[in-house]
N, C-alpha and C positions, 0 to 999 in steps of 0.2 A: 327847273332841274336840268342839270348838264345828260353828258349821253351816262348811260347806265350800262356797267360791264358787270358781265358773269365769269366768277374763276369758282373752283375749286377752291372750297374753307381748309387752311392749315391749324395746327392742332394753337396759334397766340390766339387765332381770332377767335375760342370757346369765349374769353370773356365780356368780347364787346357784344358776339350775339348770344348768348344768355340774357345780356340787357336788353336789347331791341327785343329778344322773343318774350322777354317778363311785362316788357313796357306794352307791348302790341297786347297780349292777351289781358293784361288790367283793363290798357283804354279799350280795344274794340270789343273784345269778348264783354262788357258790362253790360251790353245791351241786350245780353241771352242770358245770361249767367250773374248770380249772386258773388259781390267780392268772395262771401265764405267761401265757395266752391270754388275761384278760381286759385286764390288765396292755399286752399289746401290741393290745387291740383298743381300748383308750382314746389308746395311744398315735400307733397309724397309722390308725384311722378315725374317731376320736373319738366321741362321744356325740349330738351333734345338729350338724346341718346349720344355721350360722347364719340362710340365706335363708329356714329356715318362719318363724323370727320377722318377718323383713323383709318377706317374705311374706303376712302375719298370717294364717297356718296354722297358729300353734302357741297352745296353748291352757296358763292353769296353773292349778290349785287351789290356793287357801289357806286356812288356819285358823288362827286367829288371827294373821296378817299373817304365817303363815310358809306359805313354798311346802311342797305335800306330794304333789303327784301333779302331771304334766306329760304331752301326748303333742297329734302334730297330726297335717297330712296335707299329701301334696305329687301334683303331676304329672311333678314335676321326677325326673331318676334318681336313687334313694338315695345316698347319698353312699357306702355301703357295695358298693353293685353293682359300679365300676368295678375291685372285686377280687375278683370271684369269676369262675369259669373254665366259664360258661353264659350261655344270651342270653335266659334267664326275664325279663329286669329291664330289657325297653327302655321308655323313656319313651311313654307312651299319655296323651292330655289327653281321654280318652274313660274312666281308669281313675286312683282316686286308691290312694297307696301311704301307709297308715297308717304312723307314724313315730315313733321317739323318747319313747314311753311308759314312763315310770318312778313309780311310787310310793316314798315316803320308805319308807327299811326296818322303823322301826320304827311304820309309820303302815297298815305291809301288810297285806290282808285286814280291811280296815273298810269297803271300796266306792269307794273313791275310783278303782282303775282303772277299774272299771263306768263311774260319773259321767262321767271324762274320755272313755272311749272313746262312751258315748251322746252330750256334746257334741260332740266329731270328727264321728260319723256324725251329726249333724244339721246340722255345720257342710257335710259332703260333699252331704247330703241338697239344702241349700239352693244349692249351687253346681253344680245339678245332673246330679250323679254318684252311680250308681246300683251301681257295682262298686269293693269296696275290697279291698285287697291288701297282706299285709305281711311282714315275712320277722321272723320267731318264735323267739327265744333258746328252748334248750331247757325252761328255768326259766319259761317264758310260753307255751308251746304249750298245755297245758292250761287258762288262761285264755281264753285265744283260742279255743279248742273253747267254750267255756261263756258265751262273748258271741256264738256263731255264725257262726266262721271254719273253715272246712273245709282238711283238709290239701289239700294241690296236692301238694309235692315239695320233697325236700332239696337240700340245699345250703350250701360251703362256703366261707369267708370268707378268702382268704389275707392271712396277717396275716407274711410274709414270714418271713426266719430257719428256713422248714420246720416254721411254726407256722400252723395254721388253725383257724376255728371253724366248728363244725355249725350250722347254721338250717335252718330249716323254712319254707318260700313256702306263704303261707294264704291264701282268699278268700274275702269275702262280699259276696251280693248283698242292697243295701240297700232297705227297704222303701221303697214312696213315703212320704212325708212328710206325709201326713196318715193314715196308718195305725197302729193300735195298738202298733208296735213301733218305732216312731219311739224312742221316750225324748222326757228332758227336753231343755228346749233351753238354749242356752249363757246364762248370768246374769252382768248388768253387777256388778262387785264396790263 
């Protein structure tokens, strides 16, 4: 795989990444989760929140002009919160809530989650927000430990029909922004 650039998602690319995030969460998510459940979590919560793009919170990787890793951040309430059956997920503009992170399936484990989620936390770093938060597919938890997100608390997703999904509520506090663990910052494509 060539070099890998992070821009800013504009409002054409919702439809190639709704593909990559449908296709990432069938293949990788099957190893945690029942097609049923994922099946109806694309169906009645779907994959991303169109306002991080309008937003421009949402961030994509390409190489070679194809998208391969996607994820941003919002203040706004997860699009997913308004169905889970806790008050973990009020909106805080004092706390941003990592969002909608997917790597292409067969593009997995070569760094590109790292990349994106170092851009996010620098995009957060600079909008300055200093705590981030995000609710962790089982297949992502261990990730998310290994970028420096701490478990908080479970929690599940009802995806109606008497079908729901487990998640996991992570946080981490982000270094200042001229400190060594900043990461790379975001690169015009």
């Amino acid at each position: 795989m060539n070099q890998i650039e992070i821009r800013l998602a504009e409002s054409a690319d919702i439809p190639a990444l709704r593909e990559l995030q449908e296709r990432s969460m069938r293949m990788l998510g099957r190893l945690r989760y029942s097609a049923t459940q994922i099946e109806a979590y694309i169906a009645r919560i779907g994959t991303m929140d169109d306002y991080l793009v309008h937003d421009r919170t949402y961030l994509l990787a390409e190489a070679d002009g194809e998208i391969v890793g996607c994820g941003g951040w919002t203040t706004r309430l997860p699009g997913y919160a308004r169905h889970t059956k806790d008050n973990v997920h009020s909106p805080d503009p004092s706390r941003a809530t990592v969002r909608s992170v997917f790597v292409e399936p067969l593009a997995a484990r070569q760094g590109i989650g790292r990349g994106i989620m170092s851009a996010v936390e620098n995009a957060l770093r600079a909008a300055g927000l200093r705590t981030a938060e995000l609710g962790a597919t089982e297949n992502s938890r261990g990730f998310y430990r290994s970028v420096g997100y701490q478990v908080l608390d479970p929690f599940h997703v009802d995806l109606g029909d008497r079908i729901s999904m487990p998640l996991t509520r992570m946080r981490k506090a982000l270094a200042p922004a001229n400190s060594d663990e900043s990461g790379p910052s975001l690169r015009s494509a």
